[in-house]
N, CA and C of each residue as an Amber inpcrd file, in Angstrom:
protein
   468
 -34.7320000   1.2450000 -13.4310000 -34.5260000   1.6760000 -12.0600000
 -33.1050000   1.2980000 -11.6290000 -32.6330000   2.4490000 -10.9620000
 -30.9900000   2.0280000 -10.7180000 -30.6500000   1.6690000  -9.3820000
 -30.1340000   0.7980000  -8.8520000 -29.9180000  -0.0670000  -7.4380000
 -29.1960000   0.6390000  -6.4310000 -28.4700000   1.5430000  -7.1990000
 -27.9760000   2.7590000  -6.2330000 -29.2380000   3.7420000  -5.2350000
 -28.8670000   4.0840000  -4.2620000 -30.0840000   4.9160000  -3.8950000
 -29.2500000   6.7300000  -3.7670000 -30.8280000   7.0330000  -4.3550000
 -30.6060000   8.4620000  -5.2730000 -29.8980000   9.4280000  -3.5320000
 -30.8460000   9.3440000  -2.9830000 -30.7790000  10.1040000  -1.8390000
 -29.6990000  10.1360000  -0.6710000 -28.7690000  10.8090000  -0.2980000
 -27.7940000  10.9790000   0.6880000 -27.5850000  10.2930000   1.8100000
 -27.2420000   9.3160000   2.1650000 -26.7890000   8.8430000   3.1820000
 -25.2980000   9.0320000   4.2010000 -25.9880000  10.0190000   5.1880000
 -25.1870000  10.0150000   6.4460000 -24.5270000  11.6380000   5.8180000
 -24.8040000  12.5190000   5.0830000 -24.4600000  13.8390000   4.8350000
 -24.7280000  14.9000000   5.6290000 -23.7100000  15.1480000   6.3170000
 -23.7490000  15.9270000   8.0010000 -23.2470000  17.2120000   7.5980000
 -22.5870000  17.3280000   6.2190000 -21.5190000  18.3920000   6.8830000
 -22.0830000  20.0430000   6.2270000 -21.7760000  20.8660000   6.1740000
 -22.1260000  22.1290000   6.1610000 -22.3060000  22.5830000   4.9550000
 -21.4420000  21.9500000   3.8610000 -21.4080000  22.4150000   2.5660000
 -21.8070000  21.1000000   1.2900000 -21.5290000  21.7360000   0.4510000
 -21.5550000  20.3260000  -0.6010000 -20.9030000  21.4250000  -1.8930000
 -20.3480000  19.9510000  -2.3810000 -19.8180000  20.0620000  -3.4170000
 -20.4720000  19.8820000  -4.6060000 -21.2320000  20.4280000  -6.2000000
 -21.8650000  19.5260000  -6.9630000 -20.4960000  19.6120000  -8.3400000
 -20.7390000  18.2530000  -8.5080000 -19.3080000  18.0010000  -9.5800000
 -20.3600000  17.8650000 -11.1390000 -20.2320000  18.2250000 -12.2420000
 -20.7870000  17.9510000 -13.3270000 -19.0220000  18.2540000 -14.3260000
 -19.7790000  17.5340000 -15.7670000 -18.6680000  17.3380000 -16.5440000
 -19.5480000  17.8100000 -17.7090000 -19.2900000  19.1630000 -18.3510000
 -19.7470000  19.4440000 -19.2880000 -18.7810000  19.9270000 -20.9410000
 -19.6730000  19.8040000 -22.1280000 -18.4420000  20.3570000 -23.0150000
 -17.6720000  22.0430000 -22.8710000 -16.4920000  22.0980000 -22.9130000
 -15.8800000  23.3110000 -23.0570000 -16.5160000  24.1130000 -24.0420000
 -16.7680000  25.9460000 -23.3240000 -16.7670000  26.5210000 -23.7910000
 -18.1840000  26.9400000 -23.3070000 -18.7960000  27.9130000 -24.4420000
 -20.5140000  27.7430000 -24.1770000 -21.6570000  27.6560000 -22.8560000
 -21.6680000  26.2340000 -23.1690000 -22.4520000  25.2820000 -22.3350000
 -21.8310000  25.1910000 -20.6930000 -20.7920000  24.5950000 -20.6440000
 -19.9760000  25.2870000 -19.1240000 -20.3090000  26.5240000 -18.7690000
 -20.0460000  27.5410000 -19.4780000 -20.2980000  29.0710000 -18.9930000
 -21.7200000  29.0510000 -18.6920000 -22.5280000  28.9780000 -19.3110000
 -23.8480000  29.0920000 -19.5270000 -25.3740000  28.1760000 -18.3930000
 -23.9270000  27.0210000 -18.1960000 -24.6650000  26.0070000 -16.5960000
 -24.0440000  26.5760000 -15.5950000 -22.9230000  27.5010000 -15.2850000
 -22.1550000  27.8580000 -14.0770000 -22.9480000  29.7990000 -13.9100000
 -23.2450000  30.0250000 -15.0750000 -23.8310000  31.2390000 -14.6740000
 -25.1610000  31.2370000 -14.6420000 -25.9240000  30.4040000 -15.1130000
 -27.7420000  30.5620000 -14.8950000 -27.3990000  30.2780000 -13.3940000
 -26.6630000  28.5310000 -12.8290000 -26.9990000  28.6410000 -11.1370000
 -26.4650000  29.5030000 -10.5930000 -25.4280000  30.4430000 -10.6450000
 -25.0400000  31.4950000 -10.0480000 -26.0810000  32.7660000 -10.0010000
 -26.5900000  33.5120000 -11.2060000 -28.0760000  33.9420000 -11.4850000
 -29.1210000  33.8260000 -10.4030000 -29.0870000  32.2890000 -10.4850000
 -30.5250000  31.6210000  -9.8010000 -29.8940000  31.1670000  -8.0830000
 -29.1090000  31.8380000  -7.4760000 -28.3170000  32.0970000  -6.3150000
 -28.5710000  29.7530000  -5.4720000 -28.0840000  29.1730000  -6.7490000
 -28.1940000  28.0110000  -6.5210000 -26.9150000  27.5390000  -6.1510000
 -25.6600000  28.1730000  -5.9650000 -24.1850000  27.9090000  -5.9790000
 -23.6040000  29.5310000  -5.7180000 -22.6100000  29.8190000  -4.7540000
 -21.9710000  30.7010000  -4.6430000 -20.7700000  31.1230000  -5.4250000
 -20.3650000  29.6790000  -5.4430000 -18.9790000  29.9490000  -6.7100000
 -19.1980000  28.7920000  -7.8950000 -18.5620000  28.5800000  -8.4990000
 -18.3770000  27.4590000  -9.3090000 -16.7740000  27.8700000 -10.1490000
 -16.1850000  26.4820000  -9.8360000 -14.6180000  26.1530000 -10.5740000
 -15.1040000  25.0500000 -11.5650000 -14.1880000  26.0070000 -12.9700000
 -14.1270000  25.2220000 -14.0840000 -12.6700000  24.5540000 -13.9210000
 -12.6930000  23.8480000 -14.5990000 -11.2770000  22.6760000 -14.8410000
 -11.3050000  21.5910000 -16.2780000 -10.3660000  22.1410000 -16.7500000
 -10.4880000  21.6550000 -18.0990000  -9.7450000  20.0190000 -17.9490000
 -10.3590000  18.9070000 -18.0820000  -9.8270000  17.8760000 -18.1520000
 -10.3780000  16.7330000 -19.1520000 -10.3520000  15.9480000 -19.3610000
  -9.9480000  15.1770000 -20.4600000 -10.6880000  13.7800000 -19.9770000
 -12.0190000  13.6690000 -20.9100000 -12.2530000  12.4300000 -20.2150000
 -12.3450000  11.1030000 -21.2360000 -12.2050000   9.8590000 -20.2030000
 -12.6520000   8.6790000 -21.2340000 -13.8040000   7.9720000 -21.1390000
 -14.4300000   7.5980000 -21.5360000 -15.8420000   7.0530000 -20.8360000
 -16.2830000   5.7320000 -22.3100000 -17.2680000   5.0960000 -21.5030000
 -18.0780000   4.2110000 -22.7720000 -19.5480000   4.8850000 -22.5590000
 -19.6650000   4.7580000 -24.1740000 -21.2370000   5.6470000 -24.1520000
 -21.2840000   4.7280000 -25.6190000 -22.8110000   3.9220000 -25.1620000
 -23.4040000   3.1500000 -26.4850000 -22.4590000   2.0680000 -27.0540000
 -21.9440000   1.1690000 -26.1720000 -20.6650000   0.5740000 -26.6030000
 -19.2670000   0.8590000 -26.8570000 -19.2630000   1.6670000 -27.4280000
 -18.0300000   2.4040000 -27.4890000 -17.0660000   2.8420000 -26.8590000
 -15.8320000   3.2170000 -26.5750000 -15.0820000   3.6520000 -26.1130000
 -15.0790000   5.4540000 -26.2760000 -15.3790000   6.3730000 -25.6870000
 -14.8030000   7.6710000 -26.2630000 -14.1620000   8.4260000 -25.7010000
 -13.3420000   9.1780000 -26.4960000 -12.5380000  10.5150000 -25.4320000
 -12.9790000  11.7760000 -25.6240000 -12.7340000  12.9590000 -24.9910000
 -13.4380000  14.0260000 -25.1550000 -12.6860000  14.9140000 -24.1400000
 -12.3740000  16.4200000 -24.9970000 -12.0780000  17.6600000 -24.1890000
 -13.6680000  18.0640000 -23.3680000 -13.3780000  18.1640000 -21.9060000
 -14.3990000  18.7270000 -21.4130000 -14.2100000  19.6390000 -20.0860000
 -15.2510000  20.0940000 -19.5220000 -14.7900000  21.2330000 -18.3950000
 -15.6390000  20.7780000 -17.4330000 -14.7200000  20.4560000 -15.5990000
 -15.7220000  19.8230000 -15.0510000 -15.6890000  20.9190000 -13.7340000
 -17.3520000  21.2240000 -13.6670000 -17.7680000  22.2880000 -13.1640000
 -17.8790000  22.1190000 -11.6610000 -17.3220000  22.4450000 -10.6900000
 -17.4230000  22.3980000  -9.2360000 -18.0520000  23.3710000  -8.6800000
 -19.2410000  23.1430000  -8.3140000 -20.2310000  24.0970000  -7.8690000
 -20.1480000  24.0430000  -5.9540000 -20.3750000  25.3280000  -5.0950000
 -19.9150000  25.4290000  -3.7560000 -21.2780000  25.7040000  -3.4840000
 -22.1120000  24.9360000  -2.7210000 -23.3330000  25.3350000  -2.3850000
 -23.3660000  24.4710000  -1.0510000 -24.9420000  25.0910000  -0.3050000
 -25.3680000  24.6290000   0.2730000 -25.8700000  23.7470000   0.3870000
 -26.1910000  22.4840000   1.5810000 -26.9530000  21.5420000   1.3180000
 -28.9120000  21.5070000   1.2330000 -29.0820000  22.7010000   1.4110000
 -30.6370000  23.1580000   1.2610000 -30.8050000  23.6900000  -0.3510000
 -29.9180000  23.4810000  -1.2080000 -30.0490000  24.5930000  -2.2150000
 -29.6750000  22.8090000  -3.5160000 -29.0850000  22.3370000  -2.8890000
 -28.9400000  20.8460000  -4.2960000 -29.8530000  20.3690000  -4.5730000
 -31.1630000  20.1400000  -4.3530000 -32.2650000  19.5400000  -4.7940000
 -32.1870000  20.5700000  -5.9970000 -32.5440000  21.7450000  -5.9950000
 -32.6620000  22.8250000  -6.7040000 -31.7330000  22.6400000  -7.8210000
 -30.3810000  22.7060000  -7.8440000 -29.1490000  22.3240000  -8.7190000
 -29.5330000  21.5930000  -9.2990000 -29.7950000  20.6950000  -8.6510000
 -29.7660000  19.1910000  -9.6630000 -30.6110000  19.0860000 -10.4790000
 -31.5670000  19.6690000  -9.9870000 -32.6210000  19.7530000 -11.1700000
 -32.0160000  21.1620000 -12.3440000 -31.8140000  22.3270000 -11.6700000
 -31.1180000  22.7730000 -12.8500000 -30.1450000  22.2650000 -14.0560000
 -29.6150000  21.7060000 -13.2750000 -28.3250000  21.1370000 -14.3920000
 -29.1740000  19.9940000 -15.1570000 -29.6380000  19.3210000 -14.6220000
 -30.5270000  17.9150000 -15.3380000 -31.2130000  18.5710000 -16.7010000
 -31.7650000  19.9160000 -15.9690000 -33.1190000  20.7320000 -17.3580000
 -32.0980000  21.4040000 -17.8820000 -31.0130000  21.9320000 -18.2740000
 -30.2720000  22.6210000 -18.9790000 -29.0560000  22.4920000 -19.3640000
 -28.8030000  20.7910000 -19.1360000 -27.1980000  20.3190000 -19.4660000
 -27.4410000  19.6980000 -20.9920000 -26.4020000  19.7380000 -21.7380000
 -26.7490000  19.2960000 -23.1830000 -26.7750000  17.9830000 -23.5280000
 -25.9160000  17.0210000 -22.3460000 -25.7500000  15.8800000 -22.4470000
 -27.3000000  15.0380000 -22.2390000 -26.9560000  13.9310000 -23.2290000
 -28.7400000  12.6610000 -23.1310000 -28.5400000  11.9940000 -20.8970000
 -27.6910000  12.0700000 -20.9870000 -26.9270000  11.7610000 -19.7680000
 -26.0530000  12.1590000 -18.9170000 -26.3860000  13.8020000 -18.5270000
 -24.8690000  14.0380000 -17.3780000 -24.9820000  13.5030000 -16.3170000
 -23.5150000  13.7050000 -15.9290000 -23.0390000  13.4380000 -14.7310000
 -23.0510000  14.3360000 -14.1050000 -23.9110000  14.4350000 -12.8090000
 -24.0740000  15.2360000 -11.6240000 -24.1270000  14.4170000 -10.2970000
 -23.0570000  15.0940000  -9.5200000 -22.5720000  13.8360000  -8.5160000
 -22.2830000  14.6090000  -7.4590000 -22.7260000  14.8680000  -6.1570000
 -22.6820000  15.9150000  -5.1780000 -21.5770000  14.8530000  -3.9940000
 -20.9470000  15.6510000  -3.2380000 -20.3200000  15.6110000  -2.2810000
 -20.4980000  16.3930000  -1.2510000 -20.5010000  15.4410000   0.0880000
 -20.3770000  16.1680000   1.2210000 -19.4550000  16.8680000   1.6750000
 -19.0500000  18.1400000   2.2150000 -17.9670000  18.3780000   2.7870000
 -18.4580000  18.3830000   4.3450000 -17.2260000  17.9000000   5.2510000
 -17.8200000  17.6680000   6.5430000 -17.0920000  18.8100000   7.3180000
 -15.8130000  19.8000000   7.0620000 -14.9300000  20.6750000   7.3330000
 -15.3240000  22.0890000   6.5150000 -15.2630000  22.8910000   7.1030000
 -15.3530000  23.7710000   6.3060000 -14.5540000  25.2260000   6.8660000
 -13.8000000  26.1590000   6.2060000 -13.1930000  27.1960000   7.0850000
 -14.4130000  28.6280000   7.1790000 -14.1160000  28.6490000   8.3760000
 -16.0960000  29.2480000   8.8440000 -15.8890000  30.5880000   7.8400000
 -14.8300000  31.3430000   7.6960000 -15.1240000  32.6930000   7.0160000
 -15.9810000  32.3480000   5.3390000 -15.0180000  30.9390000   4.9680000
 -16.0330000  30.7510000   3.8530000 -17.3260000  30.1730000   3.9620000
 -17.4270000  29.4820000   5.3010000 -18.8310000  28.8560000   5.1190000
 -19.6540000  30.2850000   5.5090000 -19.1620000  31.2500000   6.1700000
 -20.1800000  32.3410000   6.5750000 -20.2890000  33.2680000   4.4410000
 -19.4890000  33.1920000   4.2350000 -19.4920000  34.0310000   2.4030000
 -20.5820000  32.9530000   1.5880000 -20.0340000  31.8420000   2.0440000
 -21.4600000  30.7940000   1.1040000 -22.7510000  31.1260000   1.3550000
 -22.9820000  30.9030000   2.7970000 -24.4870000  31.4340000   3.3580000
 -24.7240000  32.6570000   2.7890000 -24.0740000  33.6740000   3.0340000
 -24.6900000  34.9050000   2.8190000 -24.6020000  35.1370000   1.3290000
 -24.2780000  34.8910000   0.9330000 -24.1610000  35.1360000  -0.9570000
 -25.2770000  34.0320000  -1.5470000 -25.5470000  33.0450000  -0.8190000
 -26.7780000  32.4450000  -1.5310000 -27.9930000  32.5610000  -0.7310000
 -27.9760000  32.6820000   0.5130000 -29.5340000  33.1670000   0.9140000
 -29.7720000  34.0010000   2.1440000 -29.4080000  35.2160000   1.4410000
 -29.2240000  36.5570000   2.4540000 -30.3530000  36.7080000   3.8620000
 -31.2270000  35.6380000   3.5340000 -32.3960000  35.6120000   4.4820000
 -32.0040000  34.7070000   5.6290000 -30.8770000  33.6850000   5.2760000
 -30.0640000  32.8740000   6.5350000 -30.0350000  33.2150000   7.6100000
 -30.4610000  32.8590000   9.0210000 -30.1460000  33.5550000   9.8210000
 -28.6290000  33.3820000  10.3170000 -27.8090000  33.9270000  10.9280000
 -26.0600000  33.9880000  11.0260000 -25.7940000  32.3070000  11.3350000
 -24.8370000  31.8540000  10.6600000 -24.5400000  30.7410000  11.1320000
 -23.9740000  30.5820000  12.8190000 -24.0090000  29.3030000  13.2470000
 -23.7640000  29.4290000  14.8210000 -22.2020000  29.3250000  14.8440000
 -21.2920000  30.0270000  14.7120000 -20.0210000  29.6860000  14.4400000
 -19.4050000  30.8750000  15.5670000 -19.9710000  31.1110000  16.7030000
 -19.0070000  31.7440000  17.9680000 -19.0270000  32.9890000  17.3340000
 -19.5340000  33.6410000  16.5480000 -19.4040000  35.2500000  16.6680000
 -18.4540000  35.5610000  15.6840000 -17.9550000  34.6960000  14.8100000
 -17.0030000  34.7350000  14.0670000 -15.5590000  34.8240000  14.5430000
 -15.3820000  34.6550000  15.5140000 -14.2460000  34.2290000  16.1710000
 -14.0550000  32.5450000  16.1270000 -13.0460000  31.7000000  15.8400000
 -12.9340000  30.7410000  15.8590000 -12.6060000  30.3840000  17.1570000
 -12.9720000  29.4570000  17.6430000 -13.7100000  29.0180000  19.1390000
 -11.8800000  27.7190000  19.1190000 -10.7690000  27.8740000  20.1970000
 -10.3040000  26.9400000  20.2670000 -10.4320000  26.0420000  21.2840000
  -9.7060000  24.8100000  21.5810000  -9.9110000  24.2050000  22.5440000
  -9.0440000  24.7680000  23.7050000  -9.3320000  24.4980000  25.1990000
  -8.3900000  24.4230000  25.8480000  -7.1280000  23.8780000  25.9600000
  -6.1990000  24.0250000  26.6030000  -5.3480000  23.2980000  26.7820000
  -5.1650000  22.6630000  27.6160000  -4.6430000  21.5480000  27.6250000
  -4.5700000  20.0730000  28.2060000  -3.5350000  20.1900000  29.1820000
  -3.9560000  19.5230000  30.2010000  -3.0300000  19.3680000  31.3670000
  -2.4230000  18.7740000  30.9940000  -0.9240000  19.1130000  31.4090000
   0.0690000  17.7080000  31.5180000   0.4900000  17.9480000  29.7930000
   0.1950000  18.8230000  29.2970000   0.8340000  18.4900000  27.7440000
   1.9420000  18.8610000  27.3170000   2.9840000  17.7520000  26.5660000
   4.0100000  18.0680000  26.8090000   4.7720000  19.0580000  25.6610000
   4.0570000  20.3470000  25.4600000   4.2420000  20.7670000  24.3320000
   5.7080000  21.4650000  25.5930000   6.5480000  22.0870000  24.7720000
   7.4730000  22.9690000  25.2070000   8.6530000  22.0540000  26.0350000
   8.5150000  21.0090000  26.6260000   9.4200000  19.7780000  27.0260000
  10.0440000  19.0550000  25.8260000  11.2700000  18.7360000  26.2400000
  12.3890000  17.8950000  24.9370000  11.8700000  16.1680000  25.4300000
  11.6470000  15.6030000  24.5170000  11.7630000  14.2300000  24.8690000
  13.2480000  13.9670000  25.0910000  13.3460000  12.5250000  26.1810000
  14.4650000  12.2470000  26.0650000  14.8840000  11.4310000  25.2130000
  16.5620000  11.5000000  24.6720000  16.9310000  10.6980000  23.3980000
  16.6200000   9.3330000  23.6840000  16.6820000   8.3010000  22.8090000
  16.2780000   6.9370000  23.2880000  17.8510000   6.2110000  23.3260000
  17.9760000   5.3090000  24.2270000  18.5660000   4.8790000  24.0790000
  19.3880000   3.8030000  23.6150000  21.1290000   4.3560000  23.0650000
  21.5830000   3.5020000  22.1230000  21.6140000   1.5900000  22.0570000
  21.5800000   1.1340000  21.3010000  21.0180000  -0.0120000  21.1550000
  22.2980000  -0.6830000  20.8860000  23.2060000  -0.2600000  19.7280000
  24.4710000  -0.9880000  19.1690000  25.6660000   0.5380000  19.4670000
  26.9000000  -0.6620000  19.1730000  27.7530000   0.5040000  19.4400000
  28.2120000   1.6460000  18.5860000  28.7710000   2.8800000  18.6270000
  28.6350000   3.3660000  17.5530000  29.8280000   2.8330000  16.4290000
  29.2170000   3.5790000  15.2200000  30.3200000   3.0000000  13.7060000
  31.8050000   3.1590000  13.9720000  32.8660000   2.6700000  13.9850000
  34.1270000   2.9190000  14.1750000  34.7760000   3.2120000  12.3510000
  35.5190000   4.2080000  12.0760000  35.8360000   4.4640000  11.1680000
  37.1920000   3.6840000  11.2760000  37.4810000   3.3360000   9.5410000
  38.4310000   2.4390000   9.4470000  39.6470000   3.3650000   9.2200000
């Protein structure tokens, strides 16, 4: 039993990230297109990087491709178990992130490309909603210079 706790704490934000590290080639293609298939991830970015790790004592290195999956946070239970039942590793790494920002045209393409049954996200009509502007703000006013402290440099 591992002392970490499995389950999300304080994950507010709209999207998630799922990160896995699988071998190049194959197996990458083959975990990024079944959850795409199985409308468990809207996109997924490969990235070929280079890892070091200890596995069984050892030290090892290894070419690998680490898969960034763009999903929802209703849809990772689902992932995770995909990748768990169909990753080749005795042990992957599957490690989700919150995103707490998101730019609404893509969070509205995520929703609708993974569960067309969504009802519209609440995002103002698709107009991005700004704030007012602030009294008294001194946008368009010059500050004044500060003033000099020492005298200026005299050239020799």
């Amino acid at each position: 039993m591992s002392p970490y706790p499995m389950d999300p704490v304080d994950a507010t934000g709209p999207m998630r990230l799922v990160l896995v590290a699988a071998p190049t080639g194959v197996v990458s293609r083959r975990l990024a297109e079944g959850a795409l298939r199985a409308r468990l991830a809207a996109c997924v970015s490969t990235v070929p990087i280079g890892s070091t790790y200890w596995w069984r004592g050892r030290l090892e290195r290894e070419e690998e491709s680490l898969l960034v999956f763009k999903t929802v946070p209703k849809r990772v239970g689902a992932l995770f178990r995909y990748l768990a039942e169909h990753h080749t590793y005795e042990v992957p790494e599957i490690i989700e992130l919150d995103v707490p920002r998101v730019h609404a045209p893509y969070l509205r393409y995520l929703a609708e490309t993974i569960d067309h049954a969504a009802p519209p996200l609440p995002l103002g009509g698709g107009r991005i909603q700004r704030s007012p502007r602030r009294r008294g703000s001194p946008r368009g006013r010059v500050a004044p210079a500060p003033a000099r402290t020492r005298a200026p440099h005299r050239r020799r």
